[in-house]
C-alpha positions in Angstrom: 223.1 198.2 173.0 220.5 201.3 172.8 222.2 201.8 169.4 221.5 198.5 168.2 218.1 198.6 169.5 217.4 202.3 167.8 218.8 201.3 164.4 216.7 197.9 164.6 213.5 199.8 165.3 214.9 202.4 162.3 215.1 199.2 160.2 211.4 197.8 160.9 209.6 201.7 160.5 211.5 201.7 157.5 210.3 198.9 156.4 206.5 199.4 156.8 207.2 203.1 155.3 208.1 201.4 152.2 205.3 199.0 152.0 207.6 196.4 151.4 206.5 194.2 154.8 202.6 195.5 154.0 202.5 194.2 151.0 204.2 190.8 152.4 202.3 190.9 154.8 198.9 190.8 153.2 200.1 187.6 150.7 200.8 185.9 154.0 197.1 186.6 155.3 196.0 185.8 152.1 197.6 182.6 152.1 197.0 181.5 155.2 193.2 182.4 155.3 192.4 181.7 152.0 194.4 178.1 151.5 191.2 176.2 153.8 188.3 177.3 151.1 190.5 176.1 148.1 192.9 173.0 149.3 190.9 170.0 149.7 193.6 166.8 149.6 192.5 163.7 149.5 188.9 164.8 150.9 189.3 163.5 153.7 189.4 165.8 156.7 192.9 164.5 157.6 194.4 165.1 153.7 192.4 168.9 154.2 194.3 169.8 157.4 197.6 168.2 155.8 197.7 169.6 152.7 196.9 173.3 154.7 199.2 173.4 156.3 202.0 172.0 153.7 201.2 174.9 151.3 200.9 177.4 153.6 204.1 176.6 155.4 206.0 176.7 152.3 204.9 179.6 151.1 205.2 181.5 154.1 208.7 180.6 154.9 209.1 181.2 150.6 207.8 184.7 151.1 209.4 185.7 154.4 212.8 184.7 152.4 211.5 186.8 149.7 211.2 189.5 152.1 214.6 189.2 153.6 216.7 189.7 150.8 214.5 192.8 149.7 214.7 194.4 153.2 218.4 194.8 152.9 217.6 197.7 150.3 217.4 200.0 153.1 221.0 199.3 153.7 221.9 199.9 150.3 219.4 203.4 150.1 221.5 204.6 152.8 224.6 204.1 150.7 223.1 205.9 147.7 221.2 208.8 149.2 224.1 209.9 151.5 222.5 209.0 154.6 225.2 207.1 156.0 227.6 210.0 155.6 225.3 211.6 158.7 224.7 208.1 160.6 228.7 207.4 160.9 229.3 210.8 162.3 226.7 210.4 165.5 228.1 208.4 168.5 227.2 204.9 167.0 230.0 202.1 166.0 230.0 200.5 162.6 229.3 197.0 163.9 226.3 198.3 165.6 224.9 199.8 162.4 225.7 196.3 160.6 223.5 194.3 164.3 220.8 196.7 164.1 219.9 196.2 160.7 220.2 193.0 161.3 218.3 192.6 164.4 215.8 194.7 162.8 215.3 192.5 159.6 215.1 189.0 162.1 212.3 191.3 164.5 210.2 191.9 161.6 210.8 188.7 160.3 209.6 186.7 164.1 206.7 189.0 163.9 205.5 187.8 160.5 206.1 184.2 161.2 204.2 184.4 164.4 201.5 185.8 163.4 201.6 182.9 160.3 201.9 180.6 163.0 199.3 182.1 165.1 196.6 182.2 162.3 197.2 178.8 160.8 197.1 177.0 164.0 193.6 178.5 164.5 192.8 177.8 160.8 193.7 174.2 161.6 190.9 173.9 163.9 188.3 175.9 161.8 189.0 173.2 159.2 188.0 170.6 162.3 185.3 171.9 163.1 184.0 172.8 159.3 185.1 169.9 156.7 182.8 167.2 156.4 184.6 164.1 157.7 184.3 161.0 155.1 183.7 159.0 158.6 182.5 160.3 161.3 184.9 158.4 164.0 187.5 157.2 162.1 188.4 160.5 160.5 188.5 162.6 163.6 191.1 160.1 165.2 193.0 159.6 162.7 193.7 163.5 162.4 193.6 163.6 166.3 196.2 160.4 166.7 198.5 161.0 163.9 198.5 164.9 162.5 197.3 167.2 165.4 200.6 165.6 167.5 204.2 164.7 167.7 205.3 161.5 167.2 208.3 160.1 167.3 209.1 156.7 165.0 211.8 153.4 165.8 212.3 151.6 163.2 213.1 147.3 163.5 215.7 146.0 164.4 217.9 144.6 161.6 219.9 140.9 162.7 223.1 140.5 163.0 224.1 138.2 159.8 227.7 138.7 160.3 228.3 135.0 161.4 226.7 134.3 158.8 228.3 136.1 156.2 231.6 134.9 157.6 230.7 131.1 157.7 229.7 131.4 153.6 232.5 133.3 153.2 234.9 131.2 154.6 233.7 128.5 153.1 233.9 130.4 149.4 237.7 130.8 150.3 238.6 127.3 150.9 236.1 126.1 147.4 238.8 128.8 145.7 235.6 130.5 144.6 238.1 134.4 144.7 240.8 132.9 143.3 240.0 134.4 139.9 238.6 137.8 140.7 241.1 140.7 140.3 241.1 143.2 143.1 239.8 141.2 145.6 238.5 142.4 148.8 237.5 140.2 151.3 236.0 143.1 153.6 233.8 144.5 150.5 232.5 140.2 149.8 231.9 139.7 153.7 229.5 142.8 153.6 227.6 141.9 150.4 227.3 138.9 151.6 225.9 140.5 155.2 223.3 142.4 152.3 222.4 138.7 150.8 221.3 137.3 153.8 219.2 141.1 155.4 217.7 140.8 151.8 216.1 137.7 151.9 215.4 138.5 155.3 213.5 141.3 154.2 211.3 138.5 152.0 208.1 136.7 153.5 206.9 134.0 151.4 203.5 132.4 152.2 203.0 131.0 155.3 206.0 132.5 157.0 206.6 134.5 159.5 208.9 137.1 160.4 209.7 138.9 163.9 210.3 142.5 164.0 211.5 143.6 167.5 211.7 146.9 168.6 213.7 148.7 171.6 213.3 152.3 173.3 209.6 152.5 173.1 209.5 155.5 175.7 205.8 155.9 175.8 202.8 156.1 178.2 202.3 152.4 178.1 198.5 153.0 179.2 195.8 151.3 178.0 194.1 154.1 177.2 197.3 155.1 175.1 197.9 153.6 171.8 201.2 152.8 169.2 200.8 152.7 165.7 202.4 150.2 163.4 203.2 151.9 160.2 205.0 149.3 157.1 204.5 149.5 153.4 205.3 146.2 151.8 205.8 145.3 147.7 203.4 142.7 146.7 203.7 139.6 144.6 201.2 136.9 143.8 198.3 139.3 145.3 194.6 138.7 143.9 193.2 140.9 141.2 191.2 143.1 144.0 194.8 144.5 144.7 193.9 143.5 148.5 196.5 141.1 150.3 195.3 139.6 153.4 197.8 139.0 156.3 198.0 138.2 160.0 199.7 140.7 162.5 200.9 140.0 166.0 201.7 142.9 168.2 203.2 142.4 171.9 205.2 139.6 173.9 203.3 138.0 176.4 206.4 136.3 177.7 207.5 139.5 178.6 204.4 140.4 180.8 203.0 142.6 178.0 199.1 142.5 176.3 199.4 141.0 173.1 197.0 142.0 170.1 196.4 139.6 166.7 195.0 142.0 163.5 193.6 140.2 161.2 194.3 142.9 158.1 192.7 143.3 154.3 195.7 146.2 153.3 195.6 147.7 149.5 199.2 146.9 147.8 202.1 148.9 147.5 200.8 151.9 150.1 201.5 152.6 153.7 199.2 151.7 156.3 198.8 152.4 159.7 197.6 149.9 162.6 196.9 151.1 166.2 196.9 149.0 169.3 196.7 149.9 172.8 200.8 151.2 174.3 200.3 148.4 176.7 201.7 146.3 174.0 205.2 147.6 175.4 207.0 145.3 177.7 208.2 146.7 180.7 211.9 147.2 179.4 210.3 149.6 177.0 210.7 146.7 173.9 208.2 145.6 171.6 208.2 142.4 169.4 205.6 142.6 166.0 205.3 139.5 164.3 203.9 139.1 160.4 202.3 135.9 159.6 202.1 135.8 155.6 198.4 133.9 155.8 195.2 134.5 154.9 192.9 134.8 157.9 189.8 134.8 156.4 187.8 131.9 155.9 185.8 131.6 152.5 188.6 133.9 150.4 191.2 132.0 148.5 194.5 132.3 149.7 196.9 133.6 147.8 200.7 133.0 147.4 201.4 136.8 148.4 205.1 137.4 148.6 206.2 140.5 150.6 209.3 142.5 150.5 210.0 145.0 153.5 212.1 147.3 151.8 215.0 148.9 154.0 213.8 152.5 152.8 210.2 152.0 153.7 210.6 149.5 156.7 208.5 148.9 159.6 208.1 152.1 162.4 206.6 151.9 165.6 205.3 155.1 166.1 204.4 156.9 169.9 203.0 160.1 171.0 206.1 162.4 172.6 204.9 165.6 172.4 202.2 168.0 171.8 201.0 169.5 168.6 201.3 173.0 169.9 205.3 172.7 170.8 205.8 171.1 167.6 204.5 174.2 165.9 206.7 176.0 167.7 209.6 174.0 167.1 209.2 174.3 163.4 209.0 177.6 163.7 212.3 178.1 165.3 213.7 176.0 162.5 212.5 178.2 160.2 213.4 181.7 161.9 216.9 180.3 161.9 217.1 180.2 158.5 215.8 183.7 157.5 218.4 185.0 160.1 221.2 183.2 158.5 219.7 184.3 155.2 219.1 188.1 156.7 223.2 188.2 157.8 224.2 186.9 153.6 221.7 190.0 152.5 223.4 192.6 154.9 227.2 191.4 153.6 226.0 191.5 150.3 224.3 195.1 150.7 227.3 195.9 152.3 229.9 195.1 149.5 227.7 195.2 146.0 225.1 197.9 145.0 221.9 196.8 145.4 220.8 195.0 142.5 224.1 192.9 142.5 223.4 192.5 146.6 219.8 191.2 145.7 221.0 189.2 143.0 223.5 187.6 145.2 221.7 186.8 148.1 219.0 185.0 145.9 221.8 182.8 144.8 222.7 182.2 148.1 218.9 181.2 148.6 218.5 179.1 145.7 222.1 177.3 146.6 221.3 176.4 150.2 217.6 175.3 149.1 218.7 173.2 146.2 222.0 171.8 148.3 221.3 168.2 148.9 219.9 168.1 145.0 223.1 169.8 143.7 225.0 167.4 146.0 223.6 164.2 144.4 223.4 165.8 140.9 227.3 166.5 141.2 228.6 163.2 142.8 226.2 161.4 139.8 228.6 163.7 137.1 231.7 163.3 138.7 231.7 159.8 140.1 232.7 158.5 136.7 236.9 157.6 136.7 237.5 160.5 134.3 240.7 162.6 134.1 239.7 166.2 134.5 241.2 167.0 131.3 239.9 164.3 129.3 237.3 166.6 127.6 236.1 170.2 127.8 232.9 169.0 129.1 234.8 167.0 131.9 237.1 170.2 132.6 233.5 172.2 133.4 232.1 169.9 135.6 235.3 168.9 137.8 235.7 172.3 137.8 232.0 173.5 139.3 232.3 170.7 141.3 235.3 171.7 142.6 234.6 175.0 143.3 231.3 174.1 144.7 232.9 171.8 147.7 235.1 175.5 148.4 232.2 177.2 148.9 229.3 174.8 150.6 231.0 175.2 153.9 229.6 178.4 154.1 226.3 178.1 152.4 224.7 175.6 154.7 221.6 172.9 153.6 218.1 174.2 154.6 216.9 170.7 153.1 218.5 169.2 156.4 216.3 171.5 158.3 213.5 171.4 156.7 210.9 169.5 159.0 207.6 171.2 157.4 207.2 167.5 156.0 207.7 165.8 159.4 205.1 168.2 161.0 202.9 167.7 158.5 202.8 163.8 158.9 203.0 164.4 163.0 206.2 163.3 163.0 208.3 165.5 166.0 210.7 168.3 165.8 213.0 167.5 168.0 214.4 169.8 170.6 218.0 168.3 169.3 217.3 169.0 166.0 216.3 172.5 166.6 219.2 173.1 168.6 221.5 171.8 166.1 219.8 174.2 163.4 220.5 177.4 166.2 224.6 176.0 166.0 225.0 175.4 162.4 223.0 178.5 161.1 222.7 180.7 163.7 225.8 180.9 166.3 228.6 179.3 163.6 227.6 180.6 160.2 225.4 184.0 160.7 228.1 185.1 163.4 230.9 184.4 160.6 228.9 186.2 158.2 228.3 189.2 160.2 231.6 189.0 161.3 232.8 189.6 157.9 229.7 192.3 157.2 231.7 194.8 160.2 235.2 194.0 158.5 234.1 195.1 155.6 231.9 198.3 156.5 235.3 199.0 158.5 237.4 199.0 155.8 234.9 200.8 153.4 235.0 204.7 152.3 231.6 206.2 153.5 232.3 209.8 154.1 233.4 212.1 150.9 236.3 214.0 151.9 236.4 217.3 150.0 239.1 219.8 150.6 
């Protein structure tokens, strides 16, 4: 492995030789440093920190890609200027050419994003300790309690309406009420009639109340601990101040846990937070939070609010798992194992094409695997119509990019599905599972395919000019 070693460390003086990673590397310190004097959010010294460290983790991880594809020229430079003609001749094996570049473009890339990491982290805190803080309390723990951690969410648990969506259904079967619809299916009408009953469930009308019970609530269930509540609920019948007044219930005392009552004035149509103490949590780790659709508040007119808990923007119990500092470092495994799948595409392509088809190629490769899950929605939209594929030209074209598009997505994988810059963000945790699922899918399945075929290739092409 001295080989691979030597050609990686070849690879990263090469590198900085060409100012390529200089010049990269001064946007990213630019970035980083500069993004806290010019990104505000909200105002707020939680929206400051958030919206930090949003832009400058995209456009590190943006630039780092960037970087990636354009390293692979030194590959291709080798190609053109003869060079390889004197590096297959000394004692070194083509795979180990095709690893050390390799190796030597993920090295330079780890660097980079640690020192990204390393400075924005301590940017983070600079922004603590320098923006001033709309409130003086509730500012600093709100950025303390829900940004600066990991946290993971539960959402409610949804009833079982299945008895009765079978009971209503049965009873439609003996009134005759399917006797007339053509391609009937009685397993499609027993679930939409499973989704009647969880919709209305999903509605509070004034006065009700609803129970929203919880399970695996694996927290420090201390006192001194806290849970937040997070919902967002649609509005209907609210007063003109765009304020809807409810009562909130958190804990089961017949469980042996402290219960809290929040008495709440909540602006419609947004999501909102409410903390209580974790020793809300029964002892089986299960929490119940009950909604009372009332207006606590003596002297304000109550008003026939009706709320709708929408299935996409339900009620979360959120807990504190993890620190902010290995979250950090979670995400920035998630990200490294993206440039290295993205640094094995730009060594095959280098390998095959010249270098302005390589770096053409390996952008598409970027821009395919970025813009996946949007292609993927975008294309089942087109083709989920019952069309022949030769009804039309138009038809032909798009069953036929969709077609070959499901040939090749196997091998360009979905960095949406790993993006988690979002969930950091919002203190959400990175999960050690999902990490270790990005290594598999991107790093030991797909880049060891694709450098696989990069050797293969280099193998079976003609470096050396023979001349006679």
């Amino acid at each position: 492995m001295m080989q691979v070693w030597t050609i990686a460390r070849q690879m990263i003086a090469e590198g900085i030789r060409m100012k390529i990673a200089l010049v990269f590397f001064v946007l990213i310190a630019a970035i980083v440093f500069g993004l806290p004097f010019s990104v505000t959010g909200d105002s707020s010294l939680t929206g400051a920190v958030q919206s930090f460290m949003s832009y400058s983790l995209m456009t590190t991880g943006l630039l780092l890609g960037v970087l990636t594809i354009f390293m692979s020229r030194s590959l291709s430079d080798e190609f053109v200027h003869h060079q390889m003609y004197l590096v297959v001749t000394k004692p070194v094996a083509r795979w180990q050419i095709i690893l050390g570049k390799w190796l030597g473009m993920c090295l330079l890339n780890a660097a980079f994003l640690l020192f990204a990491g390393a400075s924005m982290y301590g940017m983070v805190y600079y922004i603590k300790w320098t923006h001033p803080p709309r409130d003086e309390v509730f500012d600093e723990q709100e950025l303390n309690n829900e940004v600066l951690v990991a946290r993971h969410a539960r959402d409610s648990q949804v009833p079982d309406f299945q008895a009765l969506a079978e009971a209503e259904f049965q009873r439609n079967l003996e009134q005759g009420k399917y006797d007339q619809q053509p391609n009937f299916d009685p397993g499609k009408q027993r679930k939409n009639l499973a989704g009647k009953y969880e919709a209305r469930w999903r509605v509070i009308g004034p006065y009700e109340t609803r129970e929203f019970l919880f399970d695996n609530i694996l927290c420090d269930r201390s006192a001194d601990k806290e849970i937040q509540v997070r919902y967002k609920a649609e509005i209907s019948g609210y007063e003109k101040d765009e304020i809807f007044r409810a009562v909130w219930r958190i804990g089961d005392r017949a469980k042996g846990a402290q219960a809290y009552e929040l008495h709440v004035r909540h602006v419609i149509d947004r999501f909102h937070t409410m903390r209580v103490p974790a020793n809300a949590v029964a002892d089986d780790h299960t929490l119940k939070v009950t909604m009372v659709n009332v207006n606590p508040f003596e002297g304000e007119r109550q008003a026939g609010n009706v709320l709708h808990i929408r299935k996409s923007d339900g009620i979360q119990v959120l807990f504190i798992v993890g620190s902010f500092e290995w979250n950090l470092l979670r995400l920035l495994t998630m990200m490294m194992c993206k440039l290295m799948f993205l640094g094995a595409v730009a060594v095959l392509m280098t390998t095959v094409f010249s270098y302005p088809v390589a770096c053409l190629t390996s952008f598409t490769v970027y821009i395919l695997a970025g813009t996946r899950s949007f292609l993927e929605e975008a294309l089942e939209f087109m083709t989920g119509r019952e069309h022949s594929m030769f009804a039309s030209v138009s038809e032909f074209a798009i069953q036929s990019v969709a077609h070959l598009y499901n040939m090749v997505q196997w091998v360009i994988p979905s960095f949406s599905h790993y993006d988690a810059i979002e969930d950091f963000v919002n203190g959400r945790n990175v999960s050690l599972v999902w990490v270790l699922t990005a290594m598999g899918e991107l790093v030991v399945i797909k880049t060891a395919v694709i450098l696989g075929l990069a050797i293969l290739l280099f193998y079976r092409r003609e470096v050396a000019e023979v001349s006679v």
